[in-house]
C-alpha positions in Angstrom: 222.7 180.1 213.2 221.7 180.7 209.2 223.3 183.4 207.7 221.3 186.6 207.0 219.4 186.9 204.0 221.5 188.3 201.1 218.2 189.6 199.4 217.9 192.3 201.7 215.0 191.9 203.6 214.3 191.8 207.4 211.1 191.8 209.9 210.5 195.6 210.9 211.2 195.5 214.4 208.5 198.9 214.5 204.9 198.9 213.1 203.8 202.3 213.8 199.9 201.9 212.7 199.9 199.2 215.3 201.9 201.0 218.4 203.5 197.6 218.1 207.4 197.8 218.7 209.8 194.6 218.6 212.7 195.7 219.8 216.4 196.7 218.6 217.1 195.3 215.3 219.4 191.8 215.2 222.0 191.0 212.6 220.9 187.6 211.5 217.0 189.8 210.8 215.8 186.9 213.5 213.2 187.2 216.4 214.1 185.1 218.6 212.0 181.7 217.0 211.2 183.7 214.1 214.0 182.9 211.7 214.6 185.0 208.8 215.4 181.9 206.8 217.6 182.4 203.2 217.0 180.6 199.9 219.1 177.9 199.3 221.2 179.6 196.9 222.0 181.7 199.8 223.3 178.8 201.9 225.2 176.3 199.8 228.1 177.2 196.8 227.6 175.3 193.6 231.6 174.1 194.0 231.1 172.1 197.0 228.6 168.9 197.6 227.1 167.8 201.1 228.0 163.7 200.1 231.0 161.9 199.4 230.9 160.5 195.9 233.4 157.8 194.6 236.2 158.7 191.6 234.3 158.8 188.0 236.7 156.1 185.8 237.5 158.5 183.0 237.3 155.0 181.2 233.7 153.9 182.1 231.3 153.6 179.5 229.0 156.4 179.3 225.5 154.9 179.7 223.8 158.5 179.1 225.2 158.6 175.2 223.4 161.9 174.2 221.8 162.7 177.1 225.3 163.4 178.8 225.0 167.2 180.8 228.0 169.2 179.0 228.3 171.7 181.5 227.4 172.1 185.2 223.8 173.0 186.3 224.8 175.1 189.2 222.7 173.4 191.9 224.3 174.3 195.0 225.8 172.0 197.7 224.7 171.4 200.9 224.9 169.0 203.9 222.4 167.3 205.1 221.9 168.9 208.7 221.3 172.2 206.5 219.3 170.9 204.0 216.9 169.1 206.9 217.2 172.7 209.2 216.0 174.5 206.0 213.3 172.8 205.0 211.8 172.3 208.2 212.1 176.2 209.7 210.4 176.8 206.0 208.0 174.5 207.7 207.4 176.4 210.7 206.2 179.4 208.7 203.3 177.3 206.7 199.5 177.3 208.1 197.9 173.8 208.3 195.2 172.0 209.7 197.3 170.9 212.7 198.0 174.5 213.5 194.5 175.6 214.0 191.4 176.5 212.9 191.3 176.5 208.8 188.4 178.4 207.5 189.2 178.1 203.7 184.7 178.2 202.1 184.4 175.0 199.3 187.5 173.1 201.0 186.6 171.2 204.2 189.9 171.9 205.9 188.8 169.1 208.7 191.4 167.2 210.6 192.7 164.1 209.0 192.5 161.2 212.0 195.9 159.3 212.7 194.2 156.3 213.0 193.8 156.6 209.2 197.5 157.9 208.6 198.4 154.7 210.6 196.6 152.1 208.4 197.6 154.1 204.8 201.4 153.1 206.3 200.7 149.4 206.9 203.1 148.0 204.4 200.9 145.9 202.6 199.3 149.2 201.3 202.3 151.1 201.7 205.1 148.9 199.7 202.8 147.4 197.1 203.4 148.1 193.4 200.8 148.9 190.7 202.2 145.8 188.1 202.1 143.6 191.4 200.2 140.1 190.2 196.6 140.9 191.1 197.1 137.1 192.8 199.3 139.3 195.5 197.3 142.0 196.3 194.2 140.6 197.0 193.6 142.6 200.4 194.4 145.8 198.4 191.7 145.3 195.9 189.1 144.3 198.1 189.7 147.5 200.0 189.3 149.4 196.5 186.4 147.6 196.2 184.5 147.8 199.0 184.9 151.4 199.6 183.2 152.0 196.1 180.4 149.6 197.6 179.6 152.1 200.6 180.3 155.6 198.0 177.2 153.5 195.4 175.3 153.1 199.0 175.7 156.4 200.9 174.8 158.1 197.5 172.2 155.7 196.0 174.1 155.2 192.7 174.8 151.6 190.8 178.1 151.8 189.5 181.6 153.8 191.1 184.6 154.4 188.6 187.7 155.1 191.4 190.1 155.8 189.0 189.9 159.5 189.0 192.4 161.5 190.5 191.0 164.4 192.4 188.0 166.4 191.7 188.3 167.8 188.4 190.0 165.1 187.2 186.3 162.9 188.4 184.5 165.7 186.8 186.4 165.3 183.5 185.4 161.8 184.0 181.6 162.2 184.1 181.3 164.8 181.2 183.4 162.1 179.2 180.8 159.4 180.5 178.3 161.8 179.2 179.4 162.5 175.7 180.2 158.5 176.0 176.6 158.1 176.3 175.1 160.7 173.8 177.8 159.1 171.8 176.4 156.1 171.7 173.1 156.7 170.7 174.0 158.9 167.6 173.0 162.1 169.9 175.4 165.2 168.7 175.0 167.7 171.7 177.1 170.7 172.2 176.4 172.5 175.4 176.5 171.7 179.1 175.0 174.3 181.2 176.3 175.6 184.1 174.6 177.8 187.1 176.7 181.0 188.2 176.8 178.7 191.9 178.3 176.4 190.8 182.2 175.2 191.2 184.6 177.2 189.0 186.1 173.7 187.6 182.7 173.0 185.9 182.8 175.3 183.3 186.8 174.5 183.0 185.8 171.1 183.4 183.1 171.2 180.0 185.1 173.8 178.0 188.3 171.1 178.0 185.8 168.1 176.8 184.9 170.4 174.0 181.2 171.4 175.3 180.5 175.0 174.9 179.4 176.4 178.1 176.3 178.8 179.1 175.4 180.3 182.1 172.4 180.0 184.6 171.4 183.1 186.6 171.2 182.5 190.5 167.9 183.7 191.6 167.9 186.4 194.4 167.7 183.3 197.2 171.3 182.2 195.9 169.7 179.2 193.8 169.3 178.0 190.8 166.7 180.1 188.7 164.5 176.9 187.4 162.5 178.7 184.8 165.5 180.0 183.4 167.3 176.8 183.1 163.9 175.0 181.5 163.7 177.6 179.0 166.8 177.2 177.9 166.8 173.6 177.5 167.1 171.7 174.1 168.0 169.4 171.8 172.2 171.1 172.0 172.4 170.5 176.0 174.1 167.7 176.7 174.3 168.5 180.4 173.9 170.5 183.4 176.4 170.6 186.1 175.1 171.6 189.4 177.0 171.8 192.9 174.8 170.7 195.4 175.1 172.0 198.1 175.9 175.2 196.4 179.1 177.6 196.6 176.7 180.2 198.3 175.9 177.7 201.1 172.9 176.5 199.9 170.7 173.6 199.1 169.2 173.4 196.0 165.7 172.7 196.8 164.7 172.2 193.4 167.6 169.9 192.7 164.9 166.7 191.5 162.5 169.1 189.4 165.6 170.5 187.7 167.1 166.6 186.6 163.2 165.5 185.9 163.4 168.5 183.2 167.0 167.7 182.3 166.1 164.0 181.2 162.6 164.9 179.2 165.3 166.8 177.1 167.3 163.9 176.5 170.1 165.3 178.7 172.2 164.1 181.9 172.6 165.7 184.9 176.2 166.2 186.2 176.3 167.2 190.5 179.7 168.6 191.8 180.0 166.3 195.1 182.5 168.3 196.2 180.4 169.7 199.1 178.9 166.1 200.0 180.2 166.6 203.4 176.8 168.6 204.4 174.7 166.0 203.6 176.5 162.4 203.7 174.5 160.0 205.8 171.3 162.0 205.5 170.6 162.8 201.8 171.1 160.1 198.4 172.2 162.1 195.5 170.8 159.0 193.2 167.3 159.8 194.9 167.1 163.5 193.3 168.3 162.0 189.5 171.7 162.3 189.9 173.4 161.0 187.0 177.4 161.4 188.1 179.0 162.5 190.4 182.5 163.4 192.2 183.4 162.7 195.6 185.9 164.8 197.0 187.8 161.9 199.4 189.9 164.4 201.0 187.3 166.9 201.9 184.1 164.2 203.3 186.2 161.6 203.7 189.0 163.3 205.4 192.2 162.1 203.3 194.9 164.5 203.6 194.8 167.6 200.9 197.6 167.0 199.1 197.8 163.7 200.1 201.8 163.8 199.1 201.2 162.5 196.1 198.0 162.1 193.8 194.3 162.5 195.3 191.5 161.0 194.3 188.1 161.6 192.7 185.9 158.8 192.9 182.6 159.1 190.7 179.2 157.7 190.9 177.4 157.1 187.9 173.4 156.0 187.4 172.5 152.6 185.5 172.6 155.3 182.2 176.3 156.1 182.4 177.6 152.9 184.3 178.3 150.7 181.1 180.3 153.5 179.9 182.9 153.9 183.2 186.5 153.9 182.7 188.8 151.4 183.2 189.8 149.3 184.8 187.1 148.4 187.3 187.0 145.9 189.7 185.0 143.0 189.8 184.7 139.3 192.0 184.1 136.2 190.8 182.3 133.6 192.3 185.4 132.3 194.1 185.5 135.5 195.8 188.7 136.5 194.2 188.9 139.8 193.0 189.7 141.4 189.8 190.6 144.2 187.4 188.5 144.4 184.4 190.9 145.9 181.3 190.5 146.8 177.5 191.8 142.6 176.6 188.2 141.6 178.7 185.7 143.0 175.7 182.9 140.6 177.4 183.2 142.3 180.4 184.4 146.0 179.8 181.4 147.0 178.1 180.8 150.3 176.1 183.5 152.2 178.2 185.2 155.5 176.5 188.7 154.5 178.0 190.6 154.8 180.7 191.4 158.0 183.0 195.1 157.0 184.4 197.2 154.1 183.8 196.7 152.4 186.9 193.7 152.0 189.3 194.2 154.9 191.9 195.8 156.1 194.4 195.6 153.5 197.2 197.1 155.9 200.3 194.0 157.9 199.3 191.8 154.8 199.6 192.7 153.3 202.7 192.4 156.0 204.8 189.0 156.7 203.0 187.5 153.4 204.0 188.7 153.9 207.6 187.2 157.1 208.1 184.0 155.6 206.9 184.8 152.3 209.1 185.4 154.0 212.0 182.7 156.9 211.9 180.0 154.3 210.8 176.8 154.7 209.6 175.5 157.0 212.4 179.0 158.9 212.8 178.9 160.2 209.1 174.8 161.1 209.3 176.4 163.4 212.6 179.3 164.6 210.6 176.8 166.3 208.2 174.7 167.4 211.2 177.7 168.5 212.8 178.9 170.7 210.1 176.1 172.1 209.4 175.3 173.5 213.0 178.4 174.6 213.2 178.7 176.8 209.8 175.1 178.2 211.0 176.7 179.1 214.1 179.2 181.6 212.6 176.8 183.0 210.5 174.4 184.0 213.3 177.1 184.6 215.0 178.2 187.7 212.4 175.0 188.7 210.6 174.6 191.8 212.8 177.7 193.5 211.8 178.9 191.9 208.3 176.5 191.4 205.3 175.1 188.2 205.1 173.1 188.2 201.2 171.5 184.8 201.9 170.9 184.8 205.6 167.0 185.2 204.9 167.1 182.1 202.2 166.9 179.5 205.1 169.8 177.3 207.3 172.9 177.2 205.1 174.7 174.0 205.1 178.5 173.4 205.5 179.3 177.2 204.9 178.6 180.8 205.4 178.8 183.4 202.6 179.2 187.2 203.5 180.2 190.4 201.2 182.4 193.6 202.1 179.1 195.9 202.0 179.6 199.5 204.2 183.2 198.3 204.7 184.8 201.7 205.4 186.7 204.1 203.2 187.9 201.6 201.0 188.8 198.8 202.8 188.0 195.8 201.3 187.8 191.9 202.0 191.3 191.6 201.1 192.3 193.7 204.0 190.0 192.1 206.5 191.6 188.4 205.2 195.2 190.1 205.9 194.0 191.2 209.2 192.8 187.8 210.1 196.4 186.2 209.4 197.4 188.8 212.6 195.3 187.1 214.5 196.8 183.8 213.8 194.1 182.4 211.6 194.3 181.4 208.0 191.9 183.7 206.2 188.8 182.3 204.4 188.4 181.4 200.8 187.7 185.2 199.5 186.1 186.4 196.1 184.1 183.6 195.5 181.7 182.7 194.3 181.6 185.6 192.0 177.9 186.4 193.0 178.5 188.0 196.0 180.4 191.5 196.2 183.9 190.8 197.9 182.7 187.6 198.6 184.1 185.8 202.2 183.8 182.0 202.1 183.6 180.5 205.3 183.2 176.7 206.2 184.2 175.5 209.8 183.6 172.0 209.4 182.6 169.0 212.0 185.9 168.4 213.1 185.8 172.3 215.2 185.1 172.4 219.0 182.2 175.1 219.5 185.1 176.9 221.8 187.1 176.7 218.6 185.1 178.6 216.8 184.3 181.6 219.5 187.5 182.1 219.5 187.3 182.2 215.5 184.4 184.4 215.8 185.8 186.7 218.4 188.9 187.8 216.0 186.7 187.3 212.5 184.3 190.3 214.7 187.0 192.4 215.8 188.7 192.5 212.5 185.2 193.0 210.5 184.2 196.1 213.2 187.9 197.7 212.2 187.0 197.2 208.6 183.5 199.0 209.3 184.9 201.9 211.2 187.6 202.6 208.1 190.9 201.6 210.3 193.3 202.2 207.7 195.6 200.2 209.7 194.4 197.4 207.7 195.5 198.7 204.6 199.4 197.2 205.7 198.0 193.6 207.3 199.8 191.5 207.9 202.0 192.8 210.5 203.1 189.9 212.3 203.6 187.5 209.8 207.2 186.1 208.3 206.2 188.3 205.1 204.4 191.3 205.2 202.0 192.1 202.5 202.6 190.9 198.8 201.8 192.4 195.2 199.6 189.3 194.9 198.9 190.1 191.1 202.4 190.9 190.3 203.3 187.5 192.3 200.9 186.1 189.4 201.4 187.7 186.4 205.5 188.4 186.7 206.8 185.7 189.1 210.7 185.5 189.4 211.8 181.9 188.9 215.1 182.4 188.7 218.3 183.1 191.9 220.0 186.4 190.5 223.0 186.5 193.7 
């Protein structure tokens, strides 16, 4: 049994707001398989060690020289039966995706198959290292390379770089493309413009490759205002960088007049992809003058967030920005070997500005990608768009009556549904109804964004949810909302039932303690 927790804190075994009552207090603060688990510091000593270690020879030579420790660091010692029992009943108090239903707006929280899982772990992937001859890794290349060949054809773009490391590191990628290409033809440009839907890492994204950023207003629909963004076109924009679909749920039906009017400028259009998974298999980003664009392979393609280790980005780039794509890329000769083209092959590497990472990618990240796609097909990823779609409209016909809905009017939405905390009671807020949903077992959606909705409450089920799934979603998301409108102050202490009840969030933030005091 672990040891109660030194720092003082225990589950109340009484919520009065709730008529809820737990029982007679315990002395290790468990509940039965609710453990009160300690930190680590409140386990172990720092004098003892959970392994056996062999005699240092006071003689040896010291292989450190300066880098020697000169006094102890205080790490505390345990075995490895509690090392494995802490980490894993810290495990048991986490949410994930093979818990339940995970509504998180702008992530895709969809279940990652085993199938792919299995075939990241076949050793050949697995066990291969990155300065492996390229002789003897042929397989591992050709699976590099022909997932790029199906991202080029399910978005209708020429050239992939697969480098990129997540999202924002592939957006960083494209903007750098982009000034690559302005670059290049003596073009000095200084701003990249960025719509108030789109992705907060855009303007992150353009402010760290040294654009300055302006806003474009949303119209009243929750899309891009057009005439706004033509007036302000010009000889300084360099860029626009729109999410399509949009954070608000949205399509942007004006996506090709908007990149027609971009290019008479003599600028490049930039789409976040990180939403592709509403329309993969049924629209081709290339088709509406996409010029780059990142593919979020853990949120279409259903690689593991997280992914225990580096993600990865993928972007698509137009026969503009292709000649300028990082290395290395990946090429096959007429032997059908494959290759990695790197800065020593000038006749090959073209204009590029660089390289994004030292090696190609991340190849767990790529396996299971190409599986998914193998396995869904052509017909099972234009369904996994339908899918999600019908499903995110559900909810929000499902919950338009009782919760406000700003863009319900603006036509279907795609992979998510936006509401705000208007008539909430007293002054209750969305923070209060996301708290309330973790009572109910759920993981609460992404909240306060995007930033154009009051009290914003992203919601995005996903393909991968049965429709009795999401009932049962919407029968809690309801009853939670219909306390929030009737001003149950009850709401005000959520979470109850949870291992932790409720934090100082922006303390947390601003004044975090990193440090054990015992």
């Amino acid at each position: 049994m672990n040891a109660p927790n030194k720092s003082g804190w225990k589950p109340e075994m009484q919520v009065a707001e709730s008529g809820f009552v737990g029982g007679p207090a315990t002395t290790t603060g468990n509940r039965a398989l609710m453990l009160e688990e300690p930190l680590l510091f409140e386990i172990g000593r720092a004098d003892v060690t959970g392994v056996d270690l062999p005699p240092v020879d006071a003689s040896a030579p010291n292989r450190l020289g300066g880098l020697a420790r000169s006094k102890a660091i205080g790490l505390v010692g345990l075995t490895e039966p509690e090392t494995v029992r802490h980490y894993t009943r810290l495990s048991r108090q986490n949410y994930g995706i093979d818990l339940g239903f995970f509504p998180l707006g702008s992530c895709t929280m969809k279940h990652n198959p085993r199938l792919n899982e299995k075939v990241a772990r076949l050793p050949g992937f697995a066990d291969i290292h990155p300065l492996a001859p390229q002789s003897t890794v042929q397989g591992a290349l050709e699976v590099v390379h022909q997932l790029g060949h199906w991202l080029c054809t399910l978005t209708g773009m020429p050239a992939v770089a697969m480098s990129p490391k997540a999202g924002a590191h592939g957006e960083l990628c494209g903007i750098l493309a982009i000034r690559a290409a302005h670059e290049a033809r003596g073009d000095a440009r200084e701003v990249v413009l960025v719509p108030e839907s789109a992705h907060g890492t855009n303007p992150a994204t353009a402010a760290f490759a040294n654009y300055r950023v302006e806003d474009i207003p949303a119209t009243p629909e929750g899309r891009v205002d057009v005439a706004a963004l033509k007036a302000r076109l010009g000889p300084d924009v360099a860029a626009v960088m729109i999410t399509n679909p949009n954070t608000c749920g949205l399509f942007e039906k004006d996506f090709r007049e908007i990149a027609d009017a971009v290019h008479a400028a003599g600028g490049y259009v930039y789409c976040d992809g990180a939403n592709f998974n509403a329309i993969v298999g049924k629209v081709r980003p290339g088709d509406l003058g996409v010029d780059a664009m990142h593919i979020n392979l853990h949120k279409t393609f259903s690689t593991p967030h997280g992914g225990g280790g580096p993600g990865s980005g993928p972007v698509v780039l137009s026969e503009a920005l292709a000649p300028y794509a990082p290395l290395p890329f990946i090429r096959q000769n007429a032997e059908g070997t494959f290759y990695l083209v790197e800065e020593e092959d000038r006749e090959e590497r073209g204009p590029t500005f660089g390289r994004m990472t030292a090696f190609h990618g991340q190849m767990g990240m790529f396996t299971r990608a190409l599986t998914y796609m193998l396995s869904h097909g052509a017909d099972g990823l234009k369904q996994v768009a339908e899918d999600a779609v019908l499903n995110a409209n559900y909810i929000l016909r499902s919950m338009e009556d009782i919760l406000h809905a700003p863009f319900a009017d603006s036509g279907p939405c795609m992979h998510e549904a936006l509401f705000g905390d208007k008539d909430f009671g007293g002054d209750l807020s969305t923070l209060d109804v996301a708290k309330g949903l973790i009572d109910e077992g759920y993981h609460p959606m992404t909240v306060y964004f995007p930033l154009v909705v009051h009290g914003a409450m992203l919601v995005e089920p996903t393909e991968t949810e049965s429709k009795a799934a999401i009932d049962q979603f919407i029968t809690a998301f309801r009853a939670v909302v219909e306390r929030a409108l009737a001003g149950d102050e009850a709401l005000k202490q959520a979470p109850y039932y949870a291992p932790r009840r409720r934090l100082d969030e922006t303390a947390a933030a601003r004044k975090p303690k990193l440090a054990f005091e015992g």
